[in-house]
N, C-alpha and C positions, 0 to 999 in steps of 0.2 A: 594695816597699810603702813610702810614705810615712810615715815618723814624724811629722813637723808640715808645714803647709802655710799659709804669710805671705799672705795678703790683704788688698791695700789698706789697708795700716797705716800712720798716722800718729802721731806724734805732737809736741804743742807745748806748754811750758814757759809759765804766767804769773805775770811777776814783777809780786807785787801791793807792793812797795817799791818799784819805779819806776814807778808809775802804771800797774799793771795789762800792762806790757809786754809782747808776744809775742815768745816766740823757737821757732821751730820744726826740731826735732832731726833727725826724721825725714818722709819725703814718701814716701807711694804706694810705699811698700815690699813687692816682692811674690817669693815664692821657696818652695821647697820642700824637704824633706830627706829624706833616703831610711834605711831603719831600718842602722845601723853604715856610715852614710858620716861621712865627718871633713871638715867644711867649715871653709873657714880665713876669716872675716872681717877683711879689709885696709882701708887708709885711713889718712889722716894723722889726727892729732889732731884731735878735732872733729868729727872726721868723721861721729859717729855712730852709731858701732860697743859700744859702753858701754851707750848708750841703746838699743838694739835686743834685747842681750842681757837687759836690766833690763826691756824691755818681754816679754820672752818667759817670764820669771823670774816676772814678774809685781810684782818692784820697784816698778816704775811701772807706772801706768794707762794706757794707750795714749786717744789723742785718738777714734780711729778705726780701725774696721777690725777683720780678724777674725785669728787665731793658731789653728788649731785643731791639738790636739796629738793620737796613736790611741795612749792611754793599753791598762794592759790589757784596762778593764775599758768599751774604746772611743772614739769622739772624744768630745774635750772642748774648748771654745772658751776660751783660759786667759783672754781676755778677759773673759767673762760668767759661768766658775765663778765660784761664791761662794769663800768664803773659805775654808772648812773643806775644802774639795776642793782648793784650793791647798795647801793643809798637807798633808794626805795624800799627793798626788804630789810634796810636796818631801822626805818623810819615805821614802815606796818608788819612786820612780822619777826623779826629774827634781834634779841638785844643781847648785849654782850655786858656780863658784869665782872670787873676783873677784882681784884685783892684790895687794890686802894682807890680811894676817893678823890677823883679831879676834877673838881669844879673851879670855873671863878669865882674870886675872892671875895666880894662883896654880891654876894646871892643868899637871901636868907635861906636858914634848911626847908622849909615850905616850898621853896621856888626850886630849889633842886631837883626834889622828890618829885613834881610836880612835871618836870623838863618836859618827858617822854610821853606826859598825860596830855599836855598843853597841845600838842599834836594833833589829837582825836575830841578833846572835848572843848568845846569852844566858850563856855563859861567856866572863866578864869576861877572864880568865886568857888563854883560846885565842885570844881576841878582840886582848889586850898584845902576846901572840907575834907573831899576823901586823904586826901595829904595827911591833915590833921589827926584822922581818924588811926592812919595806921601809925603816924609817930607815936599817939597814944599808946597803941596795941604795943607796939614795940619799946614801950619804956622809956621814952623820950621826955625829960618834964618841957610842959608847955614853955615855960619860959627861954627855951632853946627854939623853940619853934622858926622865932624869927631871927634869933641870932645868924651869925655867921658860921655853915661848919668847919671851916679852915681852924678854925680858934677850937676844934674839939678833941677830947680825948680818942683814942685808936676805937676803939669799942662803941662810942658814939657815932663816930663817921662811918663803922661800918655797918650802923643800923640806917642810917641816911643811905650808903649804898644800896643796899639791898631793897629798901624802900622803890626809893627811884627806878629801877632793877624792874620790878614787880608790878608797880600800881595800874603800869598802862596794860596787864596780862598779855602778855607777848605771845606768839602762836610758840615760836621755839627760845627754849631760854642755855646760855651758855653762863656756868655764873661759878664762880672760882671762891673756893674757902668763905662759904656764906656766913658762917659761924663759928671762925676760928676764934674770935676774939670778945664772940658773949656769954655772957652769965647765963646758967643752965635755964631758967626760967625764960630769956629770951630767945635763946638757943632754941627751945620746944614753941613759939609761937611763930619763929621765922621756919622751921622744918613744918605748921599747920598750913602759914601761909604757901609755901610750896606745893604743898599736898590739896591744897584747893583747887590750886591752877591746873595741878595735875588730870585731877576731877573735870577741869570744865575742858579737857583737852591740847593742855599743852605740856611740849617735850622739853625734858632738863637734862641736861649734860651738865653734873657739877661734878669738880674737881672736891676734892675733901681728903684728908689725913685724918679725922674723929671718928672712929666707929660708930660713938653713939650715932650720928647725924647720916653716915650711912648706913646702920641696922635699920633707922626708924624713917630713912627717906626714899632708899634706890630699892628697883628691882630688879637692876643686875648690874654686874659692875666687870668691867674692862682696867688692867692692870698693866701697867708699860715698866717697864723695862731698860735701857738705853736705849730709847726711841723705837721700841718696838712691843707686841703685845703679846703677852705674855699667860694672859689669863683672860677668858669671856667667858664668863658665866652668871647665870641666872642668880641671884638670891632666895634661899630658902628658909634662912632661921626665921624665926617669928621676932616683929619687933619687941625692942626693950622696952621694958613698960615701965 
């Protein structure tokens, strides 16, 4: 069964600073996802790939076209939801993880990680633990735990992303360059942690430039173009081992 389904989607950017100028990101974009498939969107920079997840997000307002996503409680056109239905599938179902890390400033990484859990689980406490557990997983020394991530390196913050990202397992996940910037050992426990979520039924739309992380994560992958696509196809190598 289809989770979302791209229809003739466009969209185009007007810079009202240069005289109202058109620049068009995306063209007749059209695709569909299947509930815990992990599609990998490719392309160079530019290409459009940002813009599509944002227009799915609901970031941006798409020019055209329809996005309809089969929420629980049905389809929904994230297009023409209002607002308040936006919020609500970003709060129980749909999370969006982009490239860098915005948090406020004085939030330990515990309480970051923690944001999207804090939601669903109502013991603060059990809620830190699981926290805990996957900063461990993911190579985090304790002693950061409760620091602040503003104060961290690019590759630490973006183990606190993806953390956060993940913990509360989201029905649909949109999550952009999960591991452009770790070390191969972390690299393979954030593409297991994915592959879990996968397993218990949830859909990944990640943008990625690494083979590796796309041979060993997507099972198929969608290629743009200047804002348009270019390539849908299945993945058939066998993962890297």
């Amino acid at each position: 069964m289809n989770i979302l389904e791209v229809n003739d989607l466009s969209k185009a950017f007007h810079l009202h600073i240069l005289n109202g100028k058109k620049i068009t990101a995306l063209k007749n974009i059209n695709f569909s996802m299947k509930e815990g498939e992990i599609i990998g969107l490719t392309g160079m920079s530019g290409s459009g790939k940002s813009s599509l997840m944002k227009c799915i997000y609901r970031t941006y307002i798409t020019s055209s076209g329809q996005i309809m996503y089969r929420s629980r409680s049905g389809m929904i056109d994230l297009v023409k939801a209002d607002d308040h239905k936006i919020i609500e599938l970003r709060k129980n179902e749909i999370t969006y993880c982009s490239q860098f890390l915005s948090v406020i400033p004085r939030v330990s990484a515990v309480d970051v990680v923690c944001e999207n859990l804090f939601r669903i689980e109502k013991n603060k406490a059990h809620a830190r633990v699981q926290a805990k557990n996957m900063l461990e997983n993911l190579g985090l020394p304790p002693e950061l735990w409760d620091a602040f991530p503003v104060t961290f390196s690019g590759g630490e913050q973006q183990r606190i992303n993806v953390a956060r990202a993940i913990i509360a397992k989201p029905r649909f996940l949109l999550i952009d360059e999960p591991t452009a910037s770790l070390d191969a050992r972390t690299k393979d426990v954030v593409i297991n942690m994915l592959l879990k979520m996968k397993d218990s039924g949830t859909s990944v739309l990640v943008v990625s430039h690494d083979e590796y992380t796309l041979a060993q994560l997507t099972d198929r992958r969608i290629e743009l173009k200047a804002g348009e696509i270019t390539v849908d196809q299945m993945v058939t190598n066998e993962n890297i081992s």
